[in-house]
C-alpha positions as CSV (number, residue, x, y, z in Angstrom):
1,X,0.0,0.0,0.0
2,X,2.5,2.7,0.7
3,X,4.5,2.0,-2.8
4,X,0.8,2.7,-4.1
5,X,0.6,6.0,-2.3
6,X,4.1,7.0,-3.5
7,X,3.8,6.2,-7.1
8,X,0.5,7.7,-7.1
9,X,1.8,10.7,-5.5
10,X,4.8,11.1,-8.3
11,X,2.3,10.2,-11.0
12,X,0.1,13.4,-9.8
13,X,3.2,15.9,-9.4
14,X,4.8,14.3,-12.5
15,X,1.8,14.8,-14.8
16,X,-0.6,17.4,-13.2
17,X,0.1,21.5,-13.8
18,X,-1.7,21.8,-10.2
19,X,2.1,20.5,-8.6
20,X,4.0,22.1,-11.3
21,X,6.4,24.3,-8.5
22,X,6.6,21.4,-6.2
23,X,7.5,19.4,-9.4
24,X,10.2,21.4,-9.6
25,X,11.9,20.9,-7.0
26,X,12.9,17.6,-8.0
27,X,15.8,16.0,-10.5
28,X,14.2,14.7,-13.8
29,X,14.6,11.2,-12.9
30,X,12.0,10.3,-9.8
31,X,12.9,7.2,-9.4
32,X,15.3,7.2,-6.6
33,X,12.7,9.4,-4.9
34,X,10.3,7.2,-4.8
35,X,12.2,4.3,-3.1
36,X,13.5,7.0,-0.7
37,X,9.8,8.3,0.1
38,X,8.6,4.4,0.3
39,X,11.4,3.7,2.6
40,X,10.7,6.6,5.1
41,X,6.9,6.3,5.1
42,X,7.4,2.4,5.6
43,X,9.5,2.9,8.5
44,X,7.3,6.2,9.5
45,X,4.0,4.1,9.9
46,X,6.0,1.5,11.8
47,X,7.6,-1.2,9.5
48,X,11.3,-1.7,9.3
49,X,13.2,0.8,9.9
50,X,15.8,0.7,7.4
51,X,15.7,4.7,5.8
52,X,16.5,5.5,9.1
53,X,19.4,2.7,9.6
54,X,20.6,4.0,6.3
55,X,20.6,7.5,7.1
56,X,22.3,7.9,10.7
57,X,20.6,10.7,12.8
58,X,19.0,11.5,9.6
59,X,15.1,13.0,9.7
60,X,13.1,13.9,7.3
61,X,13.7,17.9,7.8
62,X,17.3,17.4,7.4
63,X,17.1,15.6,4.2
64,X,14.8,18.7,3.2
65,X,17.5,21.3,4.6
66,X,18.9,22.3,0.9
67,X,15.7,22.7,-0.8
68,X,13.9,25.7,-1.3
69,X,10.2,24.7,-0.1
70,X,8.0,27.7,0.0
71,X,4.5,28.1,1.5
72,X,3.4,27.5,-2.0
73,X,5.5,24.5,-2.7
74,X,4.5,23.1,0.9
75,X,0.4,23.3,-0.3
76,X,1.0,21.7,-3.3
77,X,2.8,18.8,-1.6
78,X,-0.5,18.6,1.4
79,X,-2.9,18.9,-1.3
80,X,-1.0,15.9,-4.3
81,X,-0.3,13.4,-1.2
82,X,-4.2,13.9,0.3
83,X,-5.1,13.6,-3.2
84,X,-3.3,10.1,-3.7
85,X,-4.3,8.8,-0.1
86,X,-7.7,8.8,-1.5
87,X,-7.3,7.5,-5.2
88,X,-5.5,4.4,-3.4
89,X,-8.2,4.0,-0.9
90,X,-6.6,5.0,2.5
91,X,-10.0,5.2,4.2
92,X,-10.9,7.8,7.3
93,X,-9.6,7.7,9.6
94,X,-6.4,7.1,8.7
95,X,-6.3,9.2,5.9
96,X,-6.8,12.2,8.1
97,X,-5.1,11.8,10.5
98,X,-1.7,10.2,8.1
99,X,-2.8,13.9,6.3
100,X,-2.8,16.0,9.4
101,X,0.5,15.0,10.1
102,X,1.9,15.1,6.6
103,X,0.6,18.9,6.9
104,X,2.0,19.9,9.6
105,X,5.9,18.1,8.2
106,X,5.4,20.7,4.9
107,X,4.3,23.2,7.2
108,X,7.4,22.9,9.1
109,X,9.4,22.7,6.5
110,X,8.1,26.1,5.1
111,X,8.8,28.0,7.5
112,X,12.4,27.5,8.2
């Protein structure tokens, strides 16, 4: 289910003008992304652990740190991953409450 979400989510900023800034943001190629995002989210909802064990004192703000992400950028990135938790069926109320706290990581990330 959560390689669902991701490709779902890459398909949407990879093919809809509505994610066009948050789009790009990111190298040409989103392949490596989308492992990376699988591997955190898998370990994030409580599977094995291994971004983490791969990334030393890594989190997900740090790997952030470098990029540019804008108030702008942050809603398109709430508004294509609540898109794809419903086109691959995450079902309230795990998808609000999975979308409430991927809110408030873009919001975080915004404003530092």
């Amino acid at each position: 289910m959560v390689r669902r979400l991701v490709d779902r989510f890459y398909d949407l900023m990879d093919s809809d003008a509505a994610y066009a800034a948050l789009r790009g943001l990111h190298a040409h190629d989103l392949a490596p992304m989308r492992d990376s995002l699988t591997s955190f989210l898998t370990a994030w909802l409580g599977g094995p652990r291994d971004w983490f064990e791969q990334r030393p004192g890594a989190c997900i703000m740090s790997a952030h740190a470098k990029i540019a992400i804008t108030p702008q950028t942050a809603d398109e990135w709430v508004r294509a991953i609540s898109r794809a938790l419903a086109d691959v069926g995450i079902e309230n109320p795990a998808r609000e409450m999975i979308g409430v706290a991927f809110a408030r990581m873009a919001q975080g990330m915004a404003m530092r």
